[in-house]
Steps between C-alpha positions, in 0.01 A plus 500: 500500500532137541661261233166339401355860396857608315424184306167521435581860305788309343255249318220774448760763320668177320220374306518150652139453594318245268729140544353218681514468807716231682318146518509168700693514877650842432229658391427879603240434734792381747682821405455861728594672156256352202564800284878359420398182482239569273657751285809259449449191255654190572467305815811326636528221787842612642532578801230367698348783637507605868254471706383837574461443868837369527644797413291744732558502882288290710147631622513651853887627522572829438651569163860608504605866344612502191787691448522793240772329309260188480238711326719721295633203313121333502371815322817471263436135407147590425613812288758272307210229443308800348837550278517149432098509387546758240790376398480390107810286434484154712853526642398798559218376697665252667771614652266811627309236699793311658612836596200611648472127676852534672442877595174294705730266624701776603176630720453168655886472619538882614203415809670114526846536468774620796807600465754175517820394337407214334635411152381678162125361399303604205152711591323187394663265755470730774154522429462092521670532796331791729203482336396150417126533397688663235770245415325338174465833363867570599592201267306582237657826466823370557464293187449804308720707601737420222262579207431825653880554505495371128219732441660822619794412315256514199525113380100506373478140408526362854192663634188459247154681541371253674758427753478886587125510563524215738781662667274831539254279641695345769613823573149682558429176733789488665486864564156463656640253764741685631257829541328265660756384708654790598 
């Protein structure tokens, strides 16, 4: 089962169809999975979005394996965006969808990363670094990384409904880049 199908039952067993769709130079048409980006409200402008291509291997070499470990985690981060779908309370929401970002992350740096003794780097900078297609998404994740910590420590007013369905939105897109990638 791949992330985009978990996903698509997320938003069917939610209730989420219905919103608008995503408008203007993000709009779902650009997007592998329209059903998320139709069945979630607001459109946001952060990050730019990656060029699909960029993230897939180049036409005419062979694609690497991916490791079981790589799609484990995938499959988790596309379980915990399902989590963070249903999800009623936005911190709730939010912090689902970071989670279920960096558990991609995770995906992407388990087929890049080698062992090396290098100093201590958050998932997020490792990701900029081994995997740069991915580096503005790294940042932007970065930045919130700190209201998802605020969020699981149960501080509601730092994370509003609006914030969290954006978040859930990067999240579905993001997640669709690196199946892609990997």
């Amino acid at each position: 089962m791949t992330v985009t199908s978990i996903r698509q039952g997320a938003v069917r067993s939610a209730g989420l169809g219905g919103g608008r769709a995503a408008t203007g130079s993000h709009g779902a048409a650009r997007g592998r999975d329209t059903a998320v980006q139709a069945a979630l409200p607001i459109d946001t402008a952060l990050p730019a979005r990656v060029d699909a291509a960029r993230a897939r291997p180049a036409v005419g070499r062979a694609p690497r394996p991916v490791s079981q470990a790589a799609k484990d985690l995938l499959a988790d981060a596309g379980r915990g965006l399902g989590r963070a779908i249903r999800a009623d309370q936005p911190t709730d929401r939010y912090a689902a969808a970071h989670l279920a970002a960096l558990r991609g992350a995770a995906a992407v740096l388990a087929t890049k990363a080698r062992p090396a003794r290098t100093r201590q780097a958050s998932a997020w900078d490792l990701l900029a670094r081994l995997a740069p297609e991915f580096a503005e998404w790294a940042a932007f994740f970065a930045a919130g990384s700190s209201k998802r910590q605020a969020a699981q420590a149960g501080i509601a007013r730092l994370v509003s409904a609006r914030e969290a369905d954006d978040m859930v939105r990067q999240c579905a897109t993001f997640l669709d880049l690196v199946e892609g990638a990997l």
